[in-house]
ROSE-4610 file (N, C-alpha, C; in Angstrom, 1 decimal, always signed):
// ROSE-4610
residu = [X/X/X/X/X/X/X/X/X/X/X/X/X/X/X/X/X/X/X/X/X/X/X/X/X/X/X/X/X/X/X/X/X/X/X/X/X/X/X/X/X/X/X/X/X/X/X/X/X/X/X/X/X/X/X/X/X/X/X/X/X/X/X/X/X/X/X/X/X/X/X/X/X/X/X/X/X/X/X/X/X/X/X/X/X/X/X/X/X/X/X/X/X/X/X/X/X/X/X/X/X/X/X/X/X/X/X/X/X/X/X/X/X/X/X/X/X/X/X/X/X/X/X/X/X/X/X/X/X/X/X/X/X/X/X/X/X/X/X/X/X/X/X/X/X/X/X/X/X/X/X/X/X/X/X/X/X/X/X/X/X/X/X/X/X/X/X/X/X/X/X/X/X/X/X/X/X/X/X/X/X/X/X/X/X/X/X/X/X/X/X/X/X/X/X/X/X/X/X/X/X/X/X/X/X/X/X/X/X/X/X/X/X/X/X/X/X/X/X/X/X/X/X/X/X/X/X/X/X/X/X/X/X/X/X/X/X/X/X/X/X/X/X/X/X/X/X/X/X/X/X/X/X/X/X/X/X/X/X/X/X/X/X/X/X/X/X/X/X/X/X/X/X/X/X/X/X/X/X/X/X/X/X/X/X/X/X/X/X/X/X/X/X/X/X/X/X/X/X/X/X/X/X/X/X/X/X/X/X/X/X/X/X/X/X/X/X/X/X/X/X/X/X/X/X/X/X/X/X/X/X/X/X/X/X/X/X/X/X/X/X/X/X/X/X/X/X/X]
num = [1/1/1/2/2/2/3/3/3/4/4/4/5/5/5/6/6/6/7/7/7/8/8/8/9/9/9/10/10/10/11/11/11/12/12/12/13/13/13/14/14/14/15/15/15/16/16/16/17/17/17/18/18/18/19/19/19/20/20/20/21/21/21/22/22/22/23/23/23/24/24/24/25/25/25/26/26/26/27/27/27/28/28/28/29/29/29/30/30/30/31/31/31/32/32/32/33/33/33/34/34/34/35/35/35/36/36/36/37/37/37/38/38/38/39/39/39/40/40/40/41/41/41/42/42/42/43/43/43/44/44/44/45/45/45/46/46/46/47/47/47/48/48/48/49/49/49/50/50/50/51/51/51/52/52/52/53/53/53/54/54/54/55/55/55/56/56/56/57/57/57/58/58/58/59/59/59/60/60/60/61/61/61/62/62/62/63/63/63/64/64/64/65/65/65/66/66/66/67/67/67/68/68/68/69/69/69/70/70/70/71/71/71/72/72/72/73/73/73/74/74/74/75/75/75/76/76/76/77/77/77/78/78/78/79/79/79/80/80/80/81/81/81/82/82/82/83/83/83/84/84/84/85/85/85/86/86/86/87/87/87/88/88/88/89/89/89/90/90/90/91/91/91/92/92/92/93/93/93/94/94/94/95/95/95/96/96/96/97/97/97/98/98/98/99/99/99/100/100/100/101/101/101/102/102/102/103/103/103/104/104/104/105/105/105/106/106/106/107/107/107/108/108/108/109/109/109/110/110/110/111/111/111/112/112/112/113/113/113/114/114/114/115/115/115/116/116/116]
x = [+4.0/+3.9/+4.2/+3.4/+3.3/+4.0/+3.8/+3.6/+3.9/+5.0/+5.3/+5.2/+4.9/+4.7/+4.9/+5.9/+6.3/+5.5/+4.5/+3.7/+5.1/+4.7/+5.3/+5.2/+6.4/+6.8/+7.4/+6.6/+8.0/+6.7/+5.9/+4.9/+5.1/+4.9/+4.9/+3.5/+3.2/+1.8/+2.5/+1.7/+2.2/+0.7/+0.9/-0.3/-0.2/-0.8/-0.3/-1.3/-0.9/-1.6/-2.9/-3.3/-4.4/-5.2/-4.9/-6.1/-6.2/-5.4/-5.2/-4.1/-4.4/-3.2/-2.9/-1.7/-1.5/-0.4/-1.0/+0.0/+0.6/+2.3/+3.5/+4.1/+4.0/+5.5/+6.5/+7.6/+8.6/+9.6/+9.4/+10.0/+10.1/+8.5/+7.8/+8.0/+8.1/+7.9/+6.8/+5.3/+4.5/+3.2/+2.2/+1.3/+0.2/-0.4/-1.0/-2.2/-2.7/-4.0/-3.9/-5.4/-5.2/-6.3/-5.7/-6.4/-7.1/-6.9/-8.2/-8.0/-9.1/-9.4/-9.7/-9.2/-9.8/-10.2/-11.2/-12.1/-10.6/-9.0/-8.3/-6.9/-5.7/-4.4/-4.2/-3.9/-3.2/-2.3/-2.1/-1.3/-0.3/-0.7/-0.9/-1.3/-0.8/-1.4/-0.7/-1.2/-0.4/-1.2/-0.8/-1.1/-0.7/-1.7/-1.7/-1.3/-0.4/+0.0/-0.4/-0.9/-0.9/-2.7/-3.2/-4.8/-5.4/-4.3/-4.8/-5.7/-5.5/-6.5/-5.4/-5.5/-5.5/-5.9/-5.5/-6.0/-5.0/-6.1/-5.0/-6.1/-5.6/-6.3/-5.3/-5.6/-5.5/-6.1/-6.1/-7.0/-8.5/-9.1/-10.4/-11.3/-10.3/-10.4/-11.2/-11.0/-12.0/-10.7/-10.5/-9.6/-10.6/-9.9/-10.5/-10.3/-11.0/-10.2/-10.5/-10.0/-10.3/-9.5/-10.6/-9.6/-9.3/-8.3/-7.6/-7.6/-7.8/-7.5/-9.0/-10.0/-11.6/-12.1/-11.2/-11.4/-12.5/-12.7/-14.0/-13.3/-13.9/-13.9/-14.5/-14.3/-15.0/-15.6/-14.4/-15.0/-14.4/-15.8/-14.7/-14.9/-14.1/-14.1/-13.8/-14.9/-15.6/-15.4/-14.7/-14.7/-13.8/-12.8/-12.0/-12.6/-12.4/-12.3/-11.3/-10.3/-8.9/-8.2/-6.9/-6.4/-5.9/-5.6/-5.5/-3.9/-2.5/-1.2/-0.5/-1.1/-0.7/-1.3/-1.1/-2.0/-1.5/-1.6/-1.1/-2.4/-1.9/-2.8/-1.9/-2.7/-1.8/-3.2/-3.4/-4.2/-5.4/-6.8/-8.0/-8.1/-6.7/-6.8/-6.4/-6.9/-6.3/-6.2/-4.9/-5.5/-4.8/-5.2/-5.6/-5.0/-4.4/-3.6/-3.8/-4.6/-5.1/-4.7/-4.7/-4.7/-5.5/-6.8/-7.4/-7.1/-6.1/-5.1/-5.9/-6.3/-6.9/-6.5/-6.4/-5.9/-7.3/-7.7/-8.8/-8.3/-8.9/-8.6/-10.0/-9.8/-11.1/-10.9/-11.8/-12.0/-12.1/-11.3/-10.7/-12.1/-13.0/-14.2/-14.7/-15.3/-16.1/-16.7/-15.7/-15.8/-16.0/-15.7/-16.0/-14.7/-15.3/-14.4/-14.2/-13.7/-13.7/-13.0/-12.5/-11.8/-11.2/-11.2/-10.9/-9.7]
y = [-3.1/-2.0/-2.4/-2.1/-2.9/-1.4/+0.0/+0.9/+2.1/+3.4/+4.6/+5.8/+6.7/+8.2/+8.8/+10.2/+11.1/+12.4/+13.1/+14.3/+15.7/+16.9/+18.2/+18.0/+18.8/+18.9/+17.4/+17.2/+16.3/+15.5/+14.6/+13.6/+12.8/+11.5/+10.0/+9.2/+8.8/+8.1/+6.6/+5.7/+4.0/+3.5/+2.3/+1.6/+0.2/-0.4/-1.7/-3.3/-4.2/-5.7/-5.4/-4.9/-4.4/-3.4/-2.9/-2.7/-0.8/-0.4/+1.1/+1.7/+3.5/+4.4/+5.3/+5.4/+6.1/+7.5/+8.3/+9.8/+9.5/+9.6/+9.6/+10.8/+11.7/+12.6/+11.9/+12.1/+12.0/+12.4/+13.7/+14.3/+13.5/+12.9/+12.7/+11.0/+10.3/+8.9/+8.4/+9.0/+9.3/+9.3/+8.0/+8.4/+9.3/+10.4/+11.4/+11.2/+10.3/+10.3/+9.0/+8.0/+7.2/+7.5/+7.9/+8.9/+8.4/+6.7/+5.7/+4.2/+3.9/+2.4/+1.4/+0.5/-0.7/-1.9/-2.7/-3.5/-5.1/-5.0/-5.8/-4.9/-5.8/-5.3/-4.5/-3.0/-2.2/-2.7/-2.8/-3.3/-2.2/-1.1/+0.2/+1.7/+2.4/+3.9/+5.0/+5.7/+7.0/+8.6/+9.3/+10.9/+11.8/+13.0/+14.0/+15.3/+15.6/+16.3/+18.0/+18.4/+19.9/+19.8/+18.8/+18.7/+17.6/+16.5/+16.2/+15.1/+14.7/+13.3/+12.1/+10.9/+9.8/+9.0/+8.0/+6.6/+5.4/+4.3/+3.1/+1.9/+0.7/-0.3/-1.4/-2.8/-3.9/-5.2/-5.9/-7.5/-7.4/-6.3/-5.9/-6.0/-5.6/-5.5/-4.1/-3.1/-2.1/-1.2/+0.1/+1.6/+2.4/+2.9/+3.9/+5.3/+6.1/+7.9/+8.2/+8.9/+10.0/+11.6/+12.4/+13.6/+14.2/+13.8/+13.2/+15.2/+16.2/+17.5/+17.7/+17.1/+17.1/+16.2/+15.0/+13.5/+13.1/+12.7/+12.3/+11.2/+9.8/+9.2/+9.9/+10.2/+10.7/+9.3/+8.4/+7.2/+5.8/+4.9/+3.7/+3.2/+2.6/+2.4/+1.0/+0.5/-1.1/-1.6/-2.3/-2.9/-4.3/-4.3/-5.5/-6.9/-7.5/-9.1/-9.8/-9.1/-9.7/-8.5/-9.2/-7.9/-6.8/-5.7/-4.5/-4.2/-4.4/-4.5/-3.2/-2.4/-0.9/-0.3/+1.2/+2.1/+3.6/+4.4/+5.6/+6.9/+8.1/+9.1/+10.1/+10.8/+12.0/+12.9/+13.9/+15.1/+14.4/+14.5/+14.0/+12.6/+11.9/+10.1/+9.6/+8.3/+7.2/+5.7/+5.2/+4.1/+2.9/+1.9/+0.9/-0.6/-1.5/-2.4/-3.3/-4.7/-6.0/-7.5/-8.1/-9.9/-10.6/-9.2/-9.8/-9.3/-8.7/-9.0/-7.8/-6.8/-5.8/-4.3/-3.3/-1.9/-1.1/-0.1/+0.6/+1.9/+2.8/+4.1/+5.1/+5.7/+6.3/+7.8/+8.2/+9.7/+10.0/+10.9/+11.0/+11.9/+13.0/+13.7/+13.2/+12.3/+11.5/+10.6/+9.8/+8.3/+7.3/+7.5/+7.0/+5.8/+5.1/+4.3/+4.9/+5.5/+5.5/+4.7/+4.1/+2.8/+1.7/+0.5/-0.6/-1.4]
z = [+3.7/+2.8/+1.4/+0.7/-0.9/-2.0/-1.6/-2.3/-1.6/-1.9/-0.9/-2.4/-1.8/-2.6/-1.9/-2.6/-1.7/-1.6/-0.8/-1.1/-0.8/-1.4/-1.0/+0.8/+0.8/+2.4/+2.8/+3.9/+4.9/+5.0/+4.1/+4.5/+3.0/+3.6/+2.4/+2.8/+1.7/+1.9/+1.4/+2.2/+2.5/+2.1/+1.0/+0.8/+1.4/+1.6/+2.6/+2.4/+2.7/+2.3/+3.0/+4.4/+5.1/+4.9/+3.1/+2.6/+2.3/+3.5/+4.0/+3.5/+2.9/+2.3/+3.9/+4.0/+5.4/+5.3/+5.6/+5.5/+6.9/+6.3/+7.5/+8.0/+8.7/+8.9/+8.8/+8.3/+8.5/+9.0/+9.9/+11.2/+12.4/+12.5/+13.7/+13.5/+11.8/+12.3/+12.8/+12.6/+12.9/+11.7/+12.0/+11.2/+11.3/+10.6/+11.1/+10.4/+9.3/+9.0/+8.0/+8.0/+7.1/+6.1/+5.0/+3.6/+2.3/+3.0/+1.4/+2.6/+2.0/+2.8/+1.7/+1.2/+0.1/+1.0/+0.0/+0.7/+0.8/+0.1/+0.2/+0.1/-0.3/-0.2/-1.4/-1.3/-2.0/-3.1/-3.9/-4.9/-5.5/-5.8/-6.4/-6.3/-6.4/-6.1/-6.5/-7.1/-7.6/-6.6/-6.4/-5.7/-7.0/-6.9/-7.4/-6.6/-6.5/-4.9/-6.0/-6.9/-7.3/-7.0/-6.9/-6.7/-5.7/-4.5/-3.6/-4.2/-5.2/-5.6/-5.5/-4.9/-4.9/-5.2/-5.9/-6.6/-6.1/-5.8/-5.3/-5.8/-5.8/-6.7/-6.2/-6.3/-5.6/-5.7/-5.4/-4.8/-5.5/-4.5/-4.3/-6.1/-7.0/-8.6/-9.1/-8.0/-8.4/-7.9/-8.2/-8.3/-7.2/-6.7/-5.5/-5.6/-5.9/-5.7/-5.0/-4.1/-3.1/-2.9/-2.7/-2.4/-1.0/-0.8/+0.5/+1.0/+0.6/+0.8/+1.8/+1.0/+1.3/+2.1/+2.7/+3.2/+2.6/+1.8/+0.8/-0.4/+0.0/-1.6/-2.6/-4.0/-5.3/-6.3/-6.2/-6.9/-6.4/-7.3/-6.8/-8.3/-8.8/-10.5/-10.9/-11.6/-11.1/-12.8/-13.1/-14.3/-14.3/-14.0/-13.8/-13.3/-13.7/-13.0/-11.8/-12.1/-11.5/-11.2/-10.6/-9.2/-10.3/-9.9/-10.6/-10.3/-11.2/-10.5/-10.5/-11.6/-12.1/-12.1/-12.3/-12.1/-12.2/-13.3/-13.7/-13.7/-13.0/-13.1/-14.0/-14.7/-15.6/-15.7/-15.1/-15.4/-14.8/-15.5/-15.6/-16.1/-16.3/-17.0/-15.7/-15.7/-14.8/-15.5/-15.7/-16.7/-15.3/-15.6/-14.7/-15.3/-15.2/-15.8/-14.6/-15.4/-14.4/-15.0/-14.4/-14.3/-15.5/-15.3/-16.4/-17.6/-18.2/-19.5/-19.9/-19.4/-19.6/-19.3/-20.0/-19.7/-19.9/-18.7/-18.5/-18.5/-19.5/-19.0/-18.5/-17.4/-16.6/-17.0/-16.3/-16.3/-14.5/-14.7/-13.1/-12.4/-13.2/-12.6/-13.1/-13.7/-14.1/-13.2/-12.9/-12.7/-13.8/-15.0/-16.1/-16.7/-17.2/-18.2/-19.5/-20.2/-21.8/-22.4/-21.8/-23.5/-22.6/-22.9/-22.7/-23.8]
């Protein structure tokens, strides 16, 4: 496990080296759903628990969003060269911090890049 977030209620999402974000009960100790899949290891990920969007980013060099409420990826956000180590969501922004000496800020219903 590389990365843990806590959602409302009694569930944590775990991002992991095998690529996968995993919703846990924590009653139960118990994983109940796996809610983003990357094509390498998780490095990163932040949840929006007031709107159910997820972003996680990694190895792979591309940011993943999904709306985990809808089980639906929305984007996958392709700019980087190198692994992606950070990664902040705030509202409709998602900025993205990589290897390759580079800060990306996206547009979360977009799928957009606006500034580099």
């Amino acid at each position: 496990v590389s990365c843990v977030r806590t959602l409302s209620g009694e569930r944590v999402l775990t991002a992991s080296h095998d690529g996968t974000v995993k919703m846990w009960d924590v009653r139960t100790d118990r994983c109940v759903a796996t809610v983003g899949r990357c094509s390498s290891a998780v490095l990163c990920m932040e949840y929006d628990d007031n709107v159910g969007i997820l972003a996680a980013a990694g190895r792979d060099v591309d940011a993943n969003m999904w709306d985990i409420r809808a089980s639906r990826q929305m984007h996958k956000l392709s700019g980087h060269t190198q692994w992606i180590r950070s990664l902040r969501m705030v509202g409709d922004t998602v900025i993205t911090g990589s290897d390759d000496w580079t800060a990306r800020i996206w547009s979360v219903s977009r799928g957009a890049c606006d500034a580099v």
